[in-house]
C-alpha positions in Angstrom: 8.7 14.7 14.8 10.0 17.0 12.4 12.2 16.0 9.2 14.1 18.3 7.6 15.5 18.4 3.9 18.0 20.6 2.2 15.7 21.3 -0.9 12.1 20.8 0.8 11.0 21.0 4.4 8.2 18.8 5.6 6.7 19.7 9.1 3.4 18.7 11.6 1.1 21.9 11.1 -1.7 21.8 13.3 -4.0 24.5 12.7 -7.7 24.9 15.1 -8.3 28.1 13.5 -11.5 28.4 11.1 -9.7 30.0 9.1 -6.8 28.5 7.7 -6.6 29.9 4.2 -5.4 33.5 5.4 -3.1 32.1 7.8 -1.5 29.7 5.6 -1.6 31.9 2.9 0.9 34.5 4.0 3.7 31.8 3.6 3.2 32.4 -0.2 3.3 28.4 -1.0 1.8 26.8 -3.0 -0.8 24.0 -2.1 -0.9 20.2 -3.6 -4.7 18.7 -2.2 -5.6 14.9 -2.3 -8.3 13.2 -3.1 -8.9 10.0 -0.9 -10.7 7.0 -2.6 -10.3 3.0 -2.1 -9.4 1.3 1.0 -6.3 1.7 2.7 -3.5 0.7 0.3 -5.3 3.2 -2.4 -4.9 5.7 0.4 -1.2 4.8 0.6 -0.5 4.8 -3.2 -2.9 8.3 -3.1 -0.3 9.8 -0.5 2.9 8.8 -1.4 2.5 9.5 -5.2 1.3 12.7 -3.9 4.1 13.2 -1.4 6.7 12.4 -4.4 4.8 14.8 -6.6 4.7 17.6 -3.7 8.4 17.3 -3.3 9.6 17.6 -7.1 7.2 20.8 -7.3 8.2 22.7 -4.3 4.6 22.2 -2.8 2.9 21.8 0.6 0.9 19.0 0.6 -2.2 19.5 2.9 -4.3 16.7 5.1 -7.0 16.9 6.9 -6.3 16.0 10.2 -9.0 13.0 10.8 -7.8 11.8 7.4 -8.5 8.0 7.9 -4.8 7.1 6.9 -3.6 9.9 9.5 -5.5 7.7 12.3 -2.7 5.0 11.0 1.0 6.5 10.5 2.1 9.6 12.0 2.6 11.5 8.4 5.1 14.3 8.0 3.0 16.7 6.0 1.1 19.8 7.0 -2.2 19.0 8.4 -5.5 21.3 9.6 -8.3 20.5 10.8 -10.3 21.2 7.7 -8.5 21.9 3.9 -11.8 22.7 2.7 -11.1 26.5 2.7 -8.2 26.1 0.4 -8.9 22.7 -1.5 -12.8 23.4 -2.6 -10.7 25.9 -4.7 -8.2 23.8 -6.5 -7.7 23.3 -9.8 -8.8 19.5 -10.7 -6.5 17.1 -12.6 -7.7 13.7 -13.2 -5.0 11.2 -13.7 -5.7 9.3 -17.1 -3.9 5.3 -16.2 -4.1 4.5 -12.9 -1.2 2.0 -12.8 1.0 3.8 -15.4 3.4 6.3 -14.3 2.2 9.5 -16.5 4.4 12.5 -16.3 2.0 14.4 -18.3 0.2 14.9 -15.6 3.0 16.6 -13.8 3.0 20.0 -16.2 0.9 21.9 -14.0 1.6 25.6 -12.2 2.9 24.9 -9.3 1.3 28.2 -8.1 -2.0 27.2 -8.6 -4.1 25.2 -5.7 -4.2 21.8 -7.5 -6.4 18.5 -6.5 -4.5 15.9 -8.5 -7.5 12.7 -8.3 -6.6 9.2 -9.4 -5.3 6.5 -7.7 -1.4 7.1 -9.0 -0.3 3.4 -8.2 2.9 4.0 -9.4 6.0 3.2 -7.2 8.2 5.6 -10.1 6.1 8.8 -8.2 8.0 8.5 -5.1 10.8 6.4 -5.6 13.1 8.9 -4.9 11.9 9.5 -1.8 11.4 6.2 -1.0 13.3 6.6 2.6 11.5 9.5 3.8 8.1 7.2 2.6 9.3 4.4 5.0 9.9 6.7 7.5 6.3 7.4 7.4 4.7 4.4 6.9 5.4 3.3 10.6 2.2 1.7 12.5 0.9 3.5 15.2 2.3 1.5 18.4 -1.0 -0.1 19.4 -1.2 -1.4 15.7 2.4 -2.9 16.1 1.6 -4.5 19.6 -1.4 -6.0 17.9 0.5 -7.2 14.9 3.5 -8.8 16.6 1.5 -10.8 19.2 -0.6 -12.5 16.7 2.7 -13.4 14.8 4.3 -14.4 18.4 0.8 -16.5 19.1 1.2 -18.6 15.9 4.7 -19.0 15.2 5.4 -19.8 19.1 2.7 -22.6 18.8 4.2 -24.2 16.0 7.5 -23.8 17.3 5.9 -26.2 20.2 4.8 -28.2 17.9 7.9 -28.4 15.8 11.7 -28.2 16.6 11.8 -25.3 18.3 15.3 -24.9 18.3 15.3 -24.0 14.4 15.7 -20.3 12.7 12.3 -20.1 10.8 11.9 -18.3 7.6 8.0 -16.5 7.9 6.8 -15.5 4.4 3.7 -13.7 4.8 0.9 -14.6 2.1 -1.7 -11.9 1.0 -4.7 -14.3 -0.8 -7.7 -11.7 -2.0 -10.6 -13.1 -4.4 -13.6 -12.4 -3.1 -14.6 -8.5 -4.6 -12.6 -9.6 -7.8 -14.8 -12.1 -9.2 -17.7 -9.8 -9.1 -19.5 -9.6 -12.5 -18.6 -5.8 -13.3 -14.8 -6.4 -12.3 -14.6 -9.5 -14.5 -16.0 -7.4 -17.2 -13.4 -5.0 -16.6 -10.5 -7.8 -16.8 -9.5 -8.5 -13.6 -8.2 -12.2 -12.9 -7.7 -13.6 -9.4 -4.8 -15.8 -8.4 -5.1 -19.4 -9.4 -4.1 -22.1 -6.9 -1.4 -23.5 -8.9 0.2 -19.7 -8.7 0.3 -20.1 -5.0 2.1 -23.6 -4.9 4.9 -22.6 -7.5 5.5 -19.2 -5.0 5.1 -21.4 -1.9 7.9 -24.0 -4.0 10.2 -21.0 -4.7 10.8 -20.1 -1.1 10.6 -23.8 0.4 13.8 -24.3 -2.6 15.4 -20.6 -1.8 15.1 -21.0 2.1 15.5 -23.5 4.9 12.3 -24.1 7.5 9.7 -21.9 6.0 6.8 -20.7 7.6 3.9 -19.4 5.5 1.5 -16.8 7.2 -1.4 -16.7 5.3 -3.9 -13.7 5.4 -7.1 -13.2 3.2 -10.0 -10.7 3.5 -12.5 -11.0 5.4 -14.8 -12.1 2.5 -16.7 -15.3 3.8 -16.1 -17.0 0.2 -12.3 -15.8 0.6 -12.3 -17.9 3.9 -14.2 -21.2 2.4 -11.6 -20.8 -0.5 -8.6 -20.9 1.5 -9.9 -23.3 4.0 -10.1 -25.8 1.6 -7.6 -25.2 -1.4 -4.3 -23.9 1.3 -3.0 -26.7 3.7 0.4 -28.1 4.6 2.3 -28.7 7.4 4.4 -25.4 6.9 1.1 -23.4 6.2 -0.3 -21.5 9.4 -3.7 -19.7 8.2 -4.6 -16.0 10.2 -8.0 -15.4 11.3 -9.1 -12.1 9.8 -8.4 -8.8 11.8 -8.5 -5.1 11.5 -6.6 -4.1 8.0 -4.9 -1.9 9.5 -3.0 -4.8 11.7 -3.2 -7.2 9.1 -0.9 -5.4 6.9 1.2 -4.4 9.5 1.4 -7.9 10.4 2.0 -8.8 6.8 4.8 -6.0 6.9 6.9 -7.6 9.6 7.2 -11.2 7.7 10.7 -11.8 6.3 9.3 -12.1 2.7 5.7 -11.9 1.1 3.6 -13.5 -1.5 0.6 -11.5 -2.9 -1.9 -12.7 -5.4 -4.0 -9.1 -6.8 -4.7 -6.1 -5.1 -3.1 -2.6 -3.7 -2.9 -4.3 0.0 -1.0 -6.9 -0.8 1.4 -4.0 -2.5 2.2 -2.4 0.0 2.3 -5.2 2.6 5.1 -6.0 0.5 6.9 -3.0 -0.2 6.7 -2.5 3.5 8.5 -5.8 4.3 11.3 -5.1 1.9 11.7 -8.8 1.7 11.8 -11.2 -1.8 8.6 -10.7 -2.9 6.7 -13.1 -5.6 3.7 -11.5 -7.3 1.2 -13.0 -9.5 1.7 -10.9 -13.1 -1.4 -12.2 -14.8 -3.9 -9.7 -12.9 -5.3 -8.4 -16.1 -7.0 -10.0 -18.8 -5.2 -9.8 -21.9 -6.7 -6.3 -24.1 -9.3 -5.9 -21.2 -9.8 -2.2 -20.4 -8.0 -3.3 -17.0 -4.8 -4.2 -18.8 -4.9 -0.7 -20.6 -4.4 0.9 -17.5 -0.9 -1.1 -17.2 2.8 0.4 -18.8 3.1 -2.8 -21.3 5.8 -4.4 -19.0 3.4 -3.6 -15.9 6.8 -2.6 -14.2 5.6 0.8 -13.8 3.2 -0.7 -11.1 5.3 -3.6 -9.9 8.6 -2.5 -8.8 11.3 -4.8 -11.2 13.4 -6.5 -8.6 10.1 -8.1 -7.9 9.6 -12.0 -9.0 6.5 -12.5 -11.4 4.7 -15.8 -11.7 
């Protein structure tokens, strides 16, 4: 699939050629390198801050082809089979806030090779091109098919169960502790999600919609589990055995709305379902080196028509 733009053109390149560099090279673009770190909702922030960047610039953003996140969507950027002919050769910028939107960093030649590292988890770096984003973030098919039946398995069974008859409202709910109440990241200032959080966002939608169904999904962190098993329960709460991420988000995305406690996965889970989303907004400690990394409204990470509890 190709998609074309007035301004910028953005095309599948596969390349099997060891040598990439002189073929690519006689285009006379300029090249725009990532630098992959995290799990998969870093990768996504990575790419489409990236993609945003490569597009204001003029640039040709380069994959590798067996990029992990390239194994998930079908991404409309130029890909070869190795970059490391032209990327071992960039010019590094390190992002300075991870969670700020910093157009500092921006003010670089364009006709330089340039690895921009960082994590860039800003929504204001591609908001422009926020169709052309969800144009790309489609699951692979075998992910959807995955996704929808476990959806289809647990809402059909309470449906059974329940007046079957009725329209239900499913709120997915994204729940992730476990690697946040290590010693180093407490240090650092992250918080985790209280339980009383949870029931004021689970109150919001039971007093915004009629018949809600919560979906609840945590990591597979075996304190995570224990934690949820015995602090989430209610007759309109259906807890999700852990699966691949990869399906787990995608199953996440195709809720009507979302509640996330703290994390990128939960992000984009969210962003992807395009619902009412409620986010906690206490995931920093107060002057913690965490919070620094922040705009001071935090709306440069969280997007505003967001609702923060």
């Amino acid at each position: 699939m190709i998609y074309g733009f007035a301004a910028f053109t953005v095309t599948f390149v596969f390349f099997h050629s060891t040598n990439n560099f002189s073929i690519l090279n006689k285009t006379n673009e300029s090249y725009l390198c990532p630098y992959f770190e995290g799990g998969l909702g870093n990768h996504m922030f990575i790419y489409a801050s990236l993609y945003g960047i490569a597009r204001d610039k003029h640039m040709t953003l380069l994959l590798n082809s067996h990029d992990e996140i390239n194994t998930i969507f079908q991404l409309n950027v130029t890909k070869l089979r190795s970059t490391k002919n032209i990327c071992s050769k960039s010019f590094i910028i390190q992002e300075r806030l991870p969670c700020t939107y910093d157009s500092e960093i921006l003010n670089f030649d364009r006709k330089k090779v340039v690895k921009l590292k960082g994590f860039l988890q800003s929504w204001k770096y591609f908001i422009k091109y926020e169709d052309e984003i969800r144009k790309q973030f489609v699951f692979e098919r075998l992910i959807q098919d995955q996704a929808q039946e476990i959806i289809d398995s647990h809402i059909n069974k309470y449906k059974s169960e329940n007046d079957s008859h009725r329209h239900f409202t499913i709120v997915g709910v994204h729940i992730r502790r476990g690697d946040y109440l290590r010693p180093d990241n407490k240090e650092l200032g992250y918080n985790v999600a209280p339980m009383s959080y949870i029931e004021k966002a689970f109150t919001l939608f039971r007093n915004k919609f009629t018949h809600c169904v919560f979906l609840v999904f945590t990591s597979p962190n075996k304190n995570d589990k224990k934690w949820l098993k015995k602090n989430v329960n209610g007759p309109d709460i259906i807890k999700i055995g852990t699966n691949k991420r990869d399906v787990d988000m995608c199953a996440l995305s195709q809720c009507n709305h979302t509640i996330i406690t703290v994390g990128t996965f939960g992000w984009w889970a969210a962003w992807l379902s395009n619902g009412t989303t409620v986010y906690y907004k206490n995931v920093a400690v107060q002057n913690s080196k965490l919070r620094q990394y922040f705009s001071e409204d935090m709306l440069d990470f969280f997007p505003s028509q967001w609702i923060g509890l």
